[in-house]
C-alpha positions, 0 to 999 in steps of 0.5 A, a space after each residue: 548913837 547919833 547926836 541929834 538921838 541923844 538930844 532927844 533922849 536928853 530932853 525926854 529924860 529932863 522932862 522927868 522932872 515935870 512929872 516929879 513937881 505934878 505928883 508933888 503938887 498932887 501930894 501936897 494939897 491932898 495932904 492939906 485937905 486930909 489936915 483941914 478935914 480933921 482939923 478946920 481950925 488950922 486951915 489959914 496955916 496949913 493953905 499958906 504953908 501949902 501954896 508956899 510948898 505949891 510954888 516949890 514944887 512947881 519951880 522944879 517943874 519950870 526948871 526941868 522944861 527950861 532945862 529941856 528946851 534949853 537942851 532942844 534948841 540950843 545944843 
């Protein structure tokens, strides 16, 4: 295999973890609106706690595109 393949490949195979961080954001608020529904009375705690998990996620996300440009264009 080429080196300039494998690069791709590797890039390709990072950005797997941008996908994790949108199913994870898509669980957490679905999962936050199943909690406000039944109980509304929580809402304030459960958004806060959401966003803070929101941001988690999202910087997984961010870090596997960083990851996966920094295999791009600097290897």
């Amino acid at each position: 295999m080429e080196a300039e393949a494998a690069k791709y490949i590797g890039a390709g195979l990072a950005c797997l973890g941008m996908a994790g961080a949108g199913i994870g954001v898509g669980t957490i608020f679905g999962a936050m609106l199943n909690g406000v529904a039944r109980n509304p009375s929580v809402e304030a705690k459960l958004r806060t706690n959401a966003f803070i998990g929101a941001a988690l996620a999202e910087a997984l996300g961010i870090f596997a595109f960083t990851l996966a440009m920094i295999i791009l264009f600097v290897f």
